[in-house]
Residue, then its C-alpha position, 0 to 999 in steps of 0.5 A: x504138559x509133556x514133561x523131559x523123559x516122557x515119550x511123545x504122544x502119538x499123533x498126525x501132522x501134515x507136510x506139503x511135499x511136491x505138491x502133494x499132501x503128506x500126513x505123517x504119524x509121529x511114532x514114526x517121524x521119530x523113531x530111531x532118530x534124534x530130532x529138535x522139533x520147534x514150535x511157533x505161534x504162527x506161520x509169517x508172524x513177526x518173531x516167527x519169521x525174524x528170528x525164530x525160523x532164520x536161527x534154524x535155518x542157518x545153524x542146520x550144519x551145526x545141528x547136523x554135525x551135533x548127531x540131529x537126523x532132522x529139525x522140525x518146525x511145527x505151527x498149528x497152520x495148514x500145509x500150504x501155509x508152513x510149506x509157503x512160509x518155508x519156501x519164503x524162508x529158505x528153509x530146505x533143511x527144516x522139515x515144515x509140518x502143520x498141525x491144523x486143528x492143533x489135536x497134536x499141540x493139544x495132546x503135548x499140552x502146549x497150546x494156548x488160546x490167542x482169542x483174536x489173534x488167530x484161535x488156538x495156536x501153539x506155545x513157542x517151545x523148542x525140543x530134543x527128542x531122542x527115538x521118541x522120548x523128550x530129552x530136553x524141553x523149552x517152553x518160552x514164557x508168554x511174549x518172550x523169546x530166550x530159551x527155543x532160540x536155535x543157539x541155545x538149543x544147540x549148546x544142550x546137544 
């Protein structure tokens, strides 16, 4: 699993932008930036969608005025799934990649296998990553929800 101080692997994910399919290569999404990257088990789930995602969406200010240049909400789903689930959330502010066949979720170590819930999905977790390197780590025990929540992020910034 990647670890505090370790530099993010490189990888692609997807965005849906204008219609359009987008991949992004992760050097370059966080290069020279600092971003909080969160991460859900799936798109339109009931914590997700409660709590998870709105918590963001509403303290986006906040992270603005704190030095964060971009928030981003990643899931192993498609584009048109996070871009669909954004939108019904309002969530303009919020950067809403797709890790599709979860390789990046993969690589960072922290996919888990839901078996008849949906596959391979993501761990719920939430990061601050300063140009590239992780500067603080939140991974939620299974079936909680505490340590990614928006305002707890927000105090560590």
């Amino acid at each position: 699993m990647i670890q505090e101080n370790q530099i993010l692997p490189t990888g692609e994910l997807s965005q849906l932008q204008d219609g359009n399919m987008v991949t992004h290569n992760t050097d370059e999404l966080f290069a020279n930036k600092k971003v909080v990257l969160f991460a859900v088990p799936g798109a339109f789930t009931p914590t997700c969608s409660a709590s998870h995602l709105p918590g963001y969406v509403v303290l986006a200010d906040e992270f603005k005025a704190k030095g964060v240049d971009a928030i981003l909400c990643l899931s192993v789903n498609d584009a048109f799934v996070m871009n669909a689930w954004g939108e019904a959330q309002n969530a303009e502010n919020i950067m809403m990649l797709a890790d599709g066949d979860g390789s990046y979720t993969k690589a960072l170590g922290l996919s888990m296998e839901t078996a008849g819930f949906g596959g391979l999905r993501s761990q719920r977790y939430a990061m601050v990553i300063d140009n590239g390197t992780v500067t603080s780590l939140h991974v939620e025990k299974p079936k909680e929800f505490e340590v990614s929540k928006a305002e707890v992020i927000l105090k560590t910034l």
